[in-house]
Structures are given as structure tokens and as C-alpha cells.
N, C-alpha and C positions, 0 to 999 in steps of 0.2 A: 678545454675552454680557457682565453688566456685575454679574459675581461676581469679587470682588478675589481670586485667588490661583487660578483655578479656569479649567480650557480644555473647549471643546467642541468633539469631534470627529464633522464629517459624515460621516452615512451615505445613499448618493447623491446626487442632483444638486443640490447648494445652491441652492433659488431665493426671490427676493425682491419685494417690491413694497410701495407706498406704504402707510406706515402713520399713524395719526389725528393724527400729531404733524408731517405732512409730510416725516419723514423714512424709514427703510425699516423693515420687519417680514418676518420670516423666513415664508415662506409653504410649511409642512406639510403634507406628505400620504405616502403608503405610500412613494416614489418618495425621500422628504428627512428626516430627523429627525436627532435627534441623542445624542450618549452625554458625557455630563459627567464631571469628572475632577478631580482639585486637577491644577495645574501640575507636581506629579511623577508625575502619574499614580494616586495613591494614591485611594480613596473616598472622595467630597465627606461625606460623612455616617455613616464610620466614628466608633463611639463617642460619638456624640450621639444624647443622649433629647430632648432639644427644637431647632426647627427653624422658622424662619419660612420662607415661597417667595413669590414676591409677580410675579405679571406683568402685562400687557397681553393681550387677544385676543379677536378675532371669528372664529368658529366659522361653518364653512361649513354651508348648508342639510342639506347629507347628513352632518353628523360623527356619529358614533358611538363614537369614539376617545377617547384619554389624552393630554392635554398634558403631566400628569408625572405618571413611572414610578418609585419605587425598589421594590428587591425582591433578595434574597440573592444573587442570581447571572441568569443570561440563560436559564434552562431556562425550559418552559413551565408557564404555573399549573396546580393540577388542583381543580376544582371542591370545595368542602368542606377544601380543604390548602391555602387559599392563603395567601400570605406578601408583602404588599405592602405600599404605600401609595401611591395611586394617585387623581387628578384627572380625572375623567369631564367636559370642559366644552364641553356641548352649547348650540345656540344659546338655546335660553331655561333654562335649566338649568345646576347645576352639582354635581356629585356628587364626596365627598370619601369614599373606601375605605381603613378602618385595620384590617390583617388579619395577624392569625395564629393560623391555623387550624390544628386537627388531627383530623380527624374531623366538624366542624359549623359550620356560618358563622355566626360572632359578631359582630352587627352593632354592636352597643353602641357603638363608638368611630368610628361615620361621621356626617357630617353632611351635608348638601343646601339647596339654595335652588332653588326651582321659580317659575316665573312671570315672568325675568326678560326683557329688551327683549333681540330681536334686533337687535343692536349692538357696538360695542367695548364692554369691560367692563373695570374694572381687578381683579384677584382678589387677596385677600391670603388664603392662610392660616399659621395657628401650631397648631404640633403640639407640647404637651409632656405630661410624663406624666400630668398631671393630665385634661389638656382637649383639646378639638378646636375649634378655632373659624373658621369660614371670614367674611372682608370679602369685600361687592361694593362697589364703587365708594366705598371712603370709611365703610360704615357696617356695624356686625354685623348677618351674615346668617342665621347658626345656628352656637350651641356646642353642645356635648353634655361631659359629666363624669359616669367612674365613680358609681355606686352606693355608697352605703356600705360601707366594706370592699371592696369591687370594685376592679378594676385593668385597666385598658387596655395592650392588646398595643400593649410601647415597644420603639421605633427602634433597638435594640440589640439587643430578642429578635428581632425583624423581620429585619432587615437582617444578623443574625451578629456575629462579633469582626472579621469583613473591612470588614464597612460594605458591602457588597455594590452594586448599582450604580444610576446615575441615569440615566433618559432621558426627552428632551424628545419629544412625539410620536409616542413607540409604547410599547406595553403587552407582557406574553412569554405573553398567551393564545395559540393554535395561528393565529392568524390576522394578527397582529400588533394588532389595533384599533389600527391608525394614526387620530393626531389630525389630522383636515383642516381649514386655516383658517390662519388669521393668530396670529401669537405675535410679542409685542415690550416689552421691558425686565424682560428675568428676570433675580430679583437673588436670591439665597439668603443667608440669616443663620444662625449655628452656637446661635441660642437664640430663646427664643420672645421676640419683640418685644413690649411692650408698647403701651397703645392713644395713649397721646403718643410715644411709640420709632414709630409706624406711620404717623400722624398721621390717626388713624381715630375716627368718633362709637361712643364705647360704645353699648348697646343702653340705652335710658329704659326706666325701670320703671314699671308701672303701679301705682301706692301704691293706688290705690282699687280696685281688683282684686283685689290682693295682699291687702288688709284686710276685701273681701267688702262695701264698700260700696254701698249700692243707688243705682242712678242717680238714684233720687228718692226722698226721701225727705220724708213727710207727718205731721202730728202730733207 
């Protein structure tokens, strides 16, 4: 765990194994996860709207699981009411869920990257009220931002006045979707990093796109 001020407490059997850097990576499955804390125990993410999370991880053949979980409390989600924020990261994929729900799933505020190598990956995302933006390895891979006028369910309606709780490797649907796989250098920020704060390639804009330029141009 290499969150300044912040302890993780395992739930079942701790295990480990070589990670890309030759040192160790925490190896996840229904069996091992974990529940994040500050050092007094208090919610790592009480009272913050923005939030960077940033790790390492290869995703086992069969995951179907959450690498990371916040959500109000440890009850289970119920379809159409859900209240998270929550990192689906499957081996070529990676799916980011911004919910609070009451009645209908509001998908507006998730973002995804599909098509990615079956491999280590490094993941950055930043959640603040504005934006959703998720980094693979170094370069943006998809943001999304409100509509105008529009407003993305933030980290304080989400999570409560408690900050409610974090876990690495399981989700609180009825089944747990344990994250199966390798997870190493989870570091959490109390604000949205910027893209020199990250050390990540903003996304290039296509100017000749944008302007409706023809590829070719005659006469």
C-alpha cells in the first residue's frame, strides 16, 4: 500500500507473487482482497469531490471483478439504486462506473477503454466534479463531461457525510465480483491530478477534423 497516511486491512489469506517490476504484487481473488482506511481508521474519501487512484495490474483470464470499490457502506447494490464508484478491469478492458442512482441507471458519468493488450497495464484515473477521465499506460484513454447544465453524481452524494468505504478487489453486488489477478503500486490523491501532476500524454486533437477539413483538397 503506498497511500501516505492510509492502512489496508486484509480480508483472508494474503497472497503474493512477482510483479513486472521484479518485486511483489498482491495477487486477488474471492479468497484475499482488501478494505482501505486512513491510519485512524476514518474514510479515505470522506468529503472529497475529486480524486485521482492510480495502480499497476494484470487481470486474470477469467476476471469479471472490481479492482476498486467505493460505495456508502458494505450493503449490497440493487440494480437501478446503485451508489458507487467502481473500476471493472478486465484483461483487455477497462470499465469505470460513476453512480447514483434512484430509480434508473444514469450512465453519463462512466467511461471505458476497450481493445487493450493482455498484459500489465498501468491505470490512472481522476474523478472530479467536472470530468471522468481514465489513463492506460501513460496516455488518455476516454473522458467524458457533463452536458450543459448537467451535473455528474459527486463523491459526497455517492459516498454520504461518512465517506463511506474503499476496497481493493471486491464489489458489494450479492456475489462479491471479486477482482482476480495481480494489483501493484496503489497510490490515491485527495484531488484530481493534473496531466504534468500525472505525468501522462494529454489526448492530441485532430485540428482538421475538428474544422471539417477534406483530406484532399482540389481546385
Amino acid at each position: 500500500m503506498n497511500t501516505t497516511g492510509t492502512k489496508a486491512t486484509i480480508n483472508g489469506a494474503a497472497a503474493v507473487t512477482a510483479s513486472k517490476d521484479g518485486t511483489t504484487a498482491a495477487q486477488l481473488g474471492s479468497g484475499f482482497w482488501l478494505n482501505v482506511t486512513k491510519s485512524d481508521d476514518s474514510a479515505v474519501l470522506k468529503g472529497l469531490d475529486a480524486v485521482t487512484i492510480s495502480y499497476d495490474s494484470k487481470s486474470a483470464s477469467t476476471n469479471q471483478g472490481w479492482s476498486v470499490f467505493a460505495a456508502p457502506n458494505t450493503n449490497a447494490q440493487t440494480y437501478q439504486q446503485e451508489r458507487y464508484l467502481g473500476v471493472m478491469d478486465r484483461t483487455t478492458s477497462v470499465n469505470v462506473e460513476r453512480y447514483n442512482n434512484a430509480g434508473k441507471r444514469d450512465t453519463t458519468g462512466n467511461v471505458s477503454k476497450d481493445g487493450l493488450a493482455s498484459q500489465w497495464r498501468h491505470v490512472d484515473l481522476v474523478i472530479d466534479k467536472a470530468a471522468s477521465t481514465l489513463y492506460i499506460d501513460g496516455e488518455q484513454a476516454a473522458t467524458v463531461a457533463p452536458a450543459d447544465g448537467a451535473r455528474f453524481a459527486q463523491l459526497t452524494d455517492i459516498l454520504g457525510a461518512d465517506g463511506g468505504v474503499l476496497q481493493i478487489g471486491k464489489a458489494n453486488w450479492s456475489n462479491g465480483e471479486y477482482f482476480s489477478g495481480l494489483l501493484d503500486n496503489f497510490k490515491i490523491w485527495g484531488k484530481a491530478l493534473s496531466d504534468d501532476e500525472l505525468g501522462v500524454e494529454s489526448a492530441k486533437t485532430d485540428y482538421a477534423a475538428a474544422l471539417a477539413i477534406p483530406a484532399q483538397i482540389t481546385g
